[in-house]
Phi, psi and omega in degrees: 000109175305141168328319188298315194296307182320300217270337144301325171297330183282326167292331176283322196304291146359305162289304166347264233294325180293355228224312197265303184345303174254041165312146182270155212271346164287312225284319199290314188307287176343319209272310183315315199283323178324320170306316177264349156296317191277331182306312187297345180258003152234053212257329140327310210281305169275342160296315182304315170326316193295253186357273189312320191276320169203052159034027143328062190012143166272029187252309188290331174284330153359280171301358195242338166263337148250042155248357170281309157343280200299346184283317178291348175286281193324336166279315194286337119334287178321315173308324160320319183250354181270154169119322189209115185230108159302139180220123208274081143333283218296006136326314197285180156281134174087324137319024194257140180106334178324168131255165171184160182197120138279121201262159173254150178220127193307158197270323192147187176315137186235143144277113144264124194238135201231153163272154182293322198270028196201049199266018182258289191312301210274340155312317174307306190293338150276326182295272203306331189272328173315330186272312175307353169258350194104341158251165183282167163200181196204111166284089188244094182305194182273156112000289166312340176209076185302296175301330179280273230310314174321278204314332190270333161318301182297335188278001180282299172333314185271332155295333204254006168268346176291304169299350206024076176244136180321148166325177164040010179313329187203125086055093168243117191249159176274205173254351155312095179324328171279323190301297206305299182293347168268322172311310211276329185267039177268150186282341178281345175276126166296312157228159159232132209239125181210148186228115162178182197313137197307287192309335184267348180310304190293334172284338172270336171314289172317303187268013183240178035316138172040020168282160133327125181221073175325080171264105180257108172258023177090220169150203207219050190292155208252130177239104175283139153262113189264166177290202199004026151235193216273126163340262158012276201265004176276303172309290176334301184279333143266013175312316175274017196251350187249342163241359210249138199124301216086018191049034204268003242227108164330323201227031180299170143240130056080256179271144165231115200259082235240136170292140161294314171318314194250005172324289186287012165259294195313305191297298187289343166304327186247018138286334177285321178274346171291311205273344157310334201247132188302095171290154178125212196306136183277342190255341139342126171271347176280349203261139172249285163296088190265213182292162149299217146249018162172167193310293237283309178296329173292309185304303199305313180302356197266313180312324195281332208264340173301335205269351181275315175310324193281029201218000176102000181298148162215134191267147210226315190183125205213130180236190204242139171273151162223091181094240155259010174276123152228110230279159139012122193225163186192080170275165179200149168094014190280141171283134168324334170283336189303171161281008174292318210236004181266320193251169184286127187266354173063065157175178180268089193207122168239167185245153174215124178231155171261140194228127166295316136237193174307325188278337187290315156326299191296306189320295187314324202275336170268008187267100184193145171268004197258168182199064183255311180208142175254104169254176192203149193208112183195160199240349177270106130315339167273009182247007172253343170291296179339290196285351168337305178267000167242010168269091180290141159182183195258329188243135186234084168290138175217132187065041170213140167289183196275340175280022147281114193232140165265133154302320186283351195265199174268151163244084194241169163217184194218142178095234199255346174303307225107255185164123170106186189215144190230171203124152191287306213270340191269331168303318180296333170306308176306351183234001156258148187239132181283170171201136195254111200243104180283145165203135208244143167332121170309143183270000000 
């Protein structure tokens, strides 16, 4: 995508927004429902795209566009209620007769930049509250799934002519990344809202200085076990939240911190439930663990795990790669410094450390810069209180795995994860500026 090109999408995105800002909260609702009808008539279509393009399960892409549904319902609602917080001046001294209302007013043209392993839903979380705030936007989808992003892109097209909402409402931007990045540094865009990796996050940090800048950068998410709950029925849940995917997933889990009391229950229990879950075809409806998302991304892991085995690591569970299949891996015996266990490893590999106790346990799992999602598995309310206050991260689960998600609710991270909350109600706030608008007794 060329200069020129860029520099018409900002002007066309420009016109968009003056023609859309003010739009009536029917007119934004019209274009959405229209939106979540034409997604349901290729809701096939787009899930097989997920699958063929980035070897997702088709069961889990499935799930994934219709949780893309549920983000745009969950919008078409939020619209209804955003936007306006009464605030009683005439409480105050000196304020009497007063009003006051804080109003959100959409920001301008919003840059959305989306990841491959979510590439319909985690578009959904940005796309749909931008039109739903009032802004125009410009969509620089993933690389990797070209075609879906288009097919998801036309089905907007076709809602918003339906809807009759100006030309240029949304965007399809290319996958050149210097483009992407010319996009983002134009003074006209108003926010940028991007989810992929903490280096390229913290470089738009450095080169937006004082733009709105929305970031979800991943994490290592951390699972504390406390002793005396059932083993098992623990294991069994998180096992697809540590593999499924292909572990492809920001908020997978990651680390696994086992009370020693329950260590010779646990462990073999969730090596037993990692190995239940189907590996292979991705087009399989029975497969939970498919391919990475290229060869290249398998070799390297594989490479990390050889290089932990020579470093004193015990494989626990271990397949052979083939290609871009890299089957379930279960280390144990990894050092807190390694990078197995400080960086996001994006794949299907977890780690199990044994912990003397639950607080010992809580520590190691917050000794981290990253903070997106946490979790804790006890049977103590106070040690579930406990962990409340010491798992820093923006989502803290307790007796849940850490990839249990509401579309609607918020979704965030603290630290090296990002910053801000995503979710329909909390993303329109992200594309929006409040103004506290007083109005005092006629004179």
């Amino acid at each position: 995508m060329g200069a020129k090109v860029w520099e018409g999408m900002v002007v066309d995105s420009l016109r968009a927004f003056g023609a859309w800002k003010d739009a009536s909260r029917l007119d934004r609702r019209r274009v959405l429902e229209a939106w979540w009808e034409q997604v349901a008539l290729v809701r096939e279509e787009l899930a097989r795209g997920i699958t063929e393009e980035t070897g997702k399960p088709i069961t889990l892409a499935r799930g994934e566009v219709g949780r893309a549904e549920l983000t745009l319902r969950a919008t078409i609602e939020a619209v209804a209620s955003f936007g306006e917080v009464a605030v009683p001046y005439d409480l105050m001294p000196g304020a009497e007769g007063c009003k006051a209302v804080l109003r959100r007013f959409p920001m301008g043209p919003v840059l959305a930049i989306t990841p491959f392993n979510f590439p319909v839903n985690l578009a959904m979380h940005k796309l749909a509250p931008a039109v739903g705030a009032g802004c125009s936007v410009i969509w620089k989808p993933c690389p990797q799934a070209p075609r879906t992003s288009r097919l998801l892109w036309e089905s907007f097209e076709a809602a918003r002519l339906q809807a009759m909402a100006p030309v240029h409402l949304m965007q399809l931007a290319g996958p050149d990344p210097a483009a992407a990045e010319e996009l983002a540094r134009d003074p006209r865009i108003a926010a940028v809202s991007f989810t992929g990796s903490e280096r390229v996050g913290r470089h738009l940090e450095r080169v937006l200085a004082g733009k709105r800048l929305l970031l979800e950068l991943g994490g290592n998410g951390a699972v504390v076990v406390d002793e005396g709950v059932d083993a098992a029925a623990v294991a069994r849940q998180i096992a697809p939240a540590a593999v499924a995917g292909a572990g492809q997933s920001c908020s997978k889990a990651q680390r696994i911190y086992v009370h020693r009391r329950l260590w010779d229950t646990f462990v073999p229990a969730f090596v037993d439930a990692v190995k239940a879950l189907p590996v292979g075809d991705p087009m399989d409806p029975a497969t939970v663990v498919g391919p990475m998302i290229d060869e290249g991304a398998a070799q390297r892991m594989d490479d990390t795990l050889n290089r932990a085995l020579g470093q004193g690591a015990v494989i626990l569970l271990r397949g052979t790669r083939q290609g871009a299949l890299l089957p379930p891996a279960i280390l144990t015996g990894v050092d807190e410094l390694d990078p197995l266990q400080c960086e996001e490893c994006f794949s299907p590999v977890t780690l199990v450390t044994v912990v003397d106790s639950f607080e010992d346990g809580l520590d190691r799992a917050a000794a981290t810069r990253f903070g997106l999602r946490a979790c804790a598995y006890s049977r103590d309310q106070r040690h579930l209180r406990l962990a409340e206050s010491k798992l820093r991260a923006g989502g803290v689960l307790l007796n849940l795995p850490p990839t249990f998600r509401l579309d609607a609710a918020p979704f965030g991270g603290v630290g090296a994860s990002g910053n801000g909350f995503e979710g329909p109600a909390w993303a329109m706030e992200g594309f929006t500026e409040g103004r506290l608008i007083v109005e005092g007794p006629a004179l």
